[in-house]
C-alpha positions as CSV (number, residue, x, y, z in Angstrom):
1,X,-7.2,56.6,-49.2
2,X,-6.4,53.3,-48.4
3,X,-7.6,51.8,-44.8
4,X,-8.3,48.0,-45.3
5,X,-5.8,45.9,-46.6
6,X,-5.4,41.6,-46.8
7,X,-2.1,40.3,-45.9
8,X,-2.4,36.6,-45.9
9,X,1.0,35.4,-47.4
10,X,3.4,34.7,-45.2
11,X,6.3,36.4,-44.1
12,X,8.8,33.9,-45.1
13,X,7.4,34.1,-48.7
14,X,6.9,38.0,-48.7
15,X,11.2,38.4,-47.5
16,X,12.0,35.9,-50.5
17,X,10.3,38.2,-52.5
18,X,12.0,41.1,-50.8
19,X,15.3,39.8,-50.4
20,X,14.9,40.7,-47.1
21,X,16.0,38.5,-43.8
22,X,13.1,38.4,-41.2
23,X,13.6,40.3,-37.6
24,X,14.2,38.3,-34.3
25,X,10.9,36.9,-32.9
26,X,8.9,37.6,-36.6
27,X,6.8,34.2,-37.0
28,X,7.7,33.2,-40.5
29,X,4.4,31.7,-40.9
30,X,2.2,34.7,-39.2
31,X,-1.8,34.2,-38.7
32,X,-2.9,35.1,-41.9
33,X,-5.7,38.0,-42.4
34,X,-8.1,38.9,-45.3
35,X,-9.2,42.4,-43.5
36,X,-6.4,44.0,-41.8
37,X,-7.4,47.6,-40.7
38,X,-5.7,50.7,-38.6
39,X,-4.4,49.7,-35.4
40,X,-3.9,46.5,-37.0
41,X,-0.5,44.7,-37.5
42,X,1.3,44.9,-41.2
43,X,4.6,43.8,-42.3
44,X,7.4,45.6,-43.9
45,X,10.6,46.2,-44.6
46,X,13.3,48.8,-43.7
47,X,16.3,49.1,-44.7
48,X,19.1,48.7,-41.9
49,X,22.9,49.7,-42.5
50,X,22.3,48.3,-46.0
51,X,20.3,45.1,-45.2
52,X,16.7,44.5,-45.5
53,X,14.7,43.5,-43.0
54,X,11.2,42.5,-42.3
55,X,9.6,42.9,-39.4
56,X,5.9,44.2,-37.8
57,X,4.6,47.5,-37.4
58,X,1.2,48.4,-36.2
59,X,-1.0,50.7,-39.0
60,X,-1.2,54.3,-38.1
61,X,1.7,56.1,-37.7
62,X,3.2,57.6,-34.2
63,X,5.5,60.3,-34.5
64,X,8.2,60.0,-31.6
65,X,7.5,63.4,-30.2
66,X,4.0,62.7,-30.1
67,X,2.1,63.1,-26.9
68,X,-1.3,61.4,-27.2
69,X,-0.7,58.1,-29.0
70,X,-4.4,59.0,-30.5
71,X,-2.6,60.7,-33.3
72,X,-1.7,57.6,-34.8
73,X,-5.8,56.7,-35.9
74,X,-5.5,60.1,-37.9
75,X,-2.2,58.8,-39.4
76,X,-2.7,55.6,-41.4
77,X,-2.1,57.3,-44.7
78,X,0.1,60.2,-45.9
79,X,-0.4,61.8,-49.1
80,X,2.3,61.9,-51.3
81,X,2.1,65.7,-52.2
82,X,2.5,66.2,-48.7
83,X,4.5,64.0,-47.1
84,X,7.9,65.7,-47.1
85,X,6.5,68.6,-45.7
86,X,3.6,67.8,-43.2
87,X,5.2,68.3,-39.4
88,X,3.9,64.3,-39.3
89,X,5.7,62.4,-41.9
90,X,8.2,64.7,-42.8
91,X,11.0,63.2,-40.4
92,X,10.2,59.5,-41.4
93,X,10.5,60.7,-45.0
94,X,13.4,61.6,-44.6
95,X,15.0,58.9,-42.8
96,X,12.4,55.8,-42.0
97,X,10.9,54.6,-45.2
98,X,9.6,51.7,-45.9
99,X,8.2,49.2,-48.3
100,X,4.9,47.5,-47.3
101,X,4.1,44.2,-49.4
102,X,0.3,43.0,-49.3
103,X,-1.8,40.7,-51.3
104,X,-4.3,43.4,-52.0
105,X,-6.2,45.7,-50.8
106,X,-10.0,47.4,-50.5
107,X,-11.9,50.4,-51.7
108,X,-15.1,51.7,-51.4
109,X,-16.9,53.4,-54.4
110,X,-17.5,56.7,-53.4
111,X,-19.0,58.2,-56.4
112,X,-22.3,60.4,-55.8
113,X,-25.6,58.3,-56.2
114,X,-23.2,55.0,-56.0
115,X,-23.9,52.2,-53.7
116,X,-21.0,51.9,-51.4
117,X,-19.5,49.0,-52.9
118,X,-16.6,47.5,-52.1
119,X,-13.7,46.6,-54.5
120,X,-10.9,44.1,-54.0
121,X,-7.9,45.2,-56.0
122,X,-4.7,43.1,-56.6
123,X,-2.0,43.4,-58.6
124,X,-2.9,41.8,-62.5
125,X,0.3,39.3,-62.5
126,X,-0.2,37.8,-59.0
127,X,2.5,39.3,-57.4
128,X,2.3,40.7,-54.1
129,X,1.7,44.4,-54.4
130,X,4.4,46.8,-53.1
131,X,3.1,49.9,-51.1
132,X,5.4,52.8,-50.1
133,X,5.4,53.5,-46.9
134,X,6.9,55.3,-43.8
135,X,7.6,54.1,-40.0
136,X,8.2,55.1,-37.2
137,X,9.0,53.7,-33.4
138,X,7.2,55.8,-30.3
139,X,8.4,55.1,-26.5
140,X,6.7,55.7,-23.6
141,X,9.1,54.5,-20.4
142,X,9.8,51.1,-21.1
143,X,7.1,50.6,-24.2
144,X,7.9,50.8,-27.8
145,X,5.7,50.6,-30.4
146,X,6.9,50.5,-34.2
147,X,4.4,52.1,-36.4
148,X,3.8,52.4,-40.0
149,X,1.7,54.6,-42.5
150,X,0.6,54.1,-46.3
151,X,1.4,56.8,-48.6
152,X,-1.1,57.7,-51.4
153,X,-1.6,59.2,-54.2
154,X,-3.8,60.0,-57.2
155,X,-5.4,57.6,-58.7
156,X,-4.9,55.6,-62.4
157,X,-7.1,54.0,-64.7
158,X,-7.2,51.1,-63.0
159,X,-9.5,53.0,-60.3
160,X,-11.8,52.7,-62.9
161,X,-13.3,56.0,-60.8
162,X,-14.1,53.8,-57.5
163,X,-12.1,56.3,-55.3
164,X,-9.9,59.6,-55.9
165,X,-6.9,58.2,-54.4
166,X,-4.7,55.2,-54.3
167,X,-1.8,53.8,-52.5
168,X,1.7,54.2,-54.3
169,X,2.4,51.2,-55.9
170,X,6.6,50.5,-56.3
171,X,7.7,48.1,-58.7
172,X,10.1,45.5,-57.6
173,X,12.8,47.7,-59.1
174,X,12.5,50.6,-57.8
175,X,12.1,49.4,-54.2
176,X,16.2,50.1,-53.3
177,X,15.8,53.9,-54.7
178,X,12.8,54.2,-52.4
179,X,14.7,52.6,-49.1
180,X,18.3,53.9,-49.4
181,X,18.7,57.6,-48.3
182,X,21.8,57.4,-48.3
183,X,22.4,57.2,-52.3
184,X,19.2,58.8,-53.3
185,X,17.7,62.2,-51.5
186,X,14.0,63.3,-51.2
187,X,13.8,64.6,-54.8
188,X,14.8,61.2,-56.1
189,X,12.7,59.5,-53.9
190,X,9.9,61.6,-54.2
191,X,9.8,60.7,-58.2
192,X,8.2,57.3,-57.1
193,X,5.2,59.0,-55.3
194,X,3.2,58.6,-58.4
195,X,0.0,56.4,-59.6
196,X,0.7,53.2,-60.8
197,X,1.6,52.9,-64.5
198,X,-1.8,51.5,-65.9
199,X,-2.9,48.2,-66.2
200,X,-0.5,47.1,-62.9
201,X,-3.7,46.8,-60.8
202,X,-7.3,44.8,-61.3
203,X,-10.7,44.7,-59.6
204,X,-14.3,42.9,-58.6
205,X,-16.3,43.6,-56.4
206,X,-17.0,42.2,-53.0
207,X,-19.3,41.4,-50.2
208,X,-20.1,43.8,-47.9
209,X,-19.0,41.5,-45.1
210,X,-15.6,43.2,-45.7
211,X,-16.5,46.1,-44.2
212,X,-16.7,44.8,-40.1
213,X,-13.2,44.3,-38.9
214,X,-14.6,41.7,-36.9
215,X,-14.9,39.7,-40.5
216,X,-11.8,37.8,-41.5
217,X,-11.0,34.7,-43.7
218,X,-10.6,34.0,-47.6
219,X,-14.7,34.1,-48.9
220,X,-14.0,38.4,-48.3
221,X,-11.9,38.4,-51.1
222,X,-14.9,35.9,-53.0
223,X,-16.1,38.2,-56.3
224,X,-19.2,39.2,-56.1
225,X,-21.6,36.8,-59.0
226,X,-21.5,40.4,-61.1
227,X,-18.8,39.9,-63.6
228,X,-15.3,41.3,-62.3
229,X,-14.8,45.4,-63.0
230,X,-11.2,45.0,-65.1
């Protein structure tokens, strides 16, 4: 899974990086945050009659038909097995896909007999990282609330066995194949709902702080004195 991201670059930077223009009323300099969780706010970006654009979407996805907007704490990930199929995700798969950039993001070691550590993971070449991802937008009478979901997968090396999933990690290149579906259909799409190809991603460990949401600011992301887990 993947539930606790940092996003801490700002917008302006992650559109250059996306080619991407920013949507009306998006601060170009957004509050940073080194612990951004469900219900929380991410950025991404959609593609709109062939242009991209970057705008905010809350974490945890609302299907429009949904009738208890409690669905959407269930729905901050998709699996990418799944995800064309599942009653959920499979309309935004089809037609509301997104690209999520992030500076990195946490897991938890899981492993039987571990301590539940956590593990910051970034992307080896400093980059931001690239997560595929799916959005939707919910109304309720005059409210409307744009939504988002990560889509996951099974994990690579670079887990270095901390958890049995991942977040789908698209290179730079292959971000227009995952956003146009108009030129490529869900078979070509689905292709890139794979692990990352190994070595993309590196870890340490951090402190537990990480793990209230209440926490924020840059000493989260702080290795641990251990050396780092690469």
């Amino acid at each position: 899974m993947c539930g606790r991201i940092a996003l801490f670059s700002p917008p302006s930077r992650l559109a250059r990086f996306l080619e991407a223009t920013l949507a009306a009323g998006l601060d170009p300099e957004e509050r940073p945050s080194w612990n951004v969780g469900p219900r929380q706010y991410l950025v991404a970006v959609s593609d709109h009659e062939g242009a991209r654009v970057l705008d905010r979407y809350r974490w945890g996805l609302l299907p429009s038909w949904a009738k208890d907007p409690g669905i959407a704490d269930r729905l901050f990930n998709a699996r990418g097995e799944t995800v064309a199929e599942k009653p959920s995700f499979r309309a935004a798969f089809a037609r509301r896909p997104c690209a999520i950039p992030v500076d990195g993001f946490y897991e938890w070691d899981h492993r039987p007999g571990k301590h539940r550590q956590p593990h910051y993971f970034t992307r080896r070449d400093d980059q931001p990282i690239v997560l595929a991802g799916l959005y939707e937008h919910w109304s309720s009478g005059d409210q409307v609330i744009a939504t988002c979901t990560v889509i996951t997968t099974t994990p690579n090396a670079d887990m270095d066995g901390v958890h049995d999933r991942m977040p789908v990690v698209l290179e730079i290149g292959d971000v227009e194949q995952w956003l146009d579906v108009t030129d490529y259909g869900p078979d070509e799409r689905a292709l890139l709902l794979r692990p990352a190809r190994p070595g993309t991603l590196a870890h340490y460990g951090v402190g537990v702080a990480v793990g209230s949401i209440r926490n924020d600011g840059p000493s989260l992301i702080e290795p641990l004195e251990a050396p780092p887990l690469f």
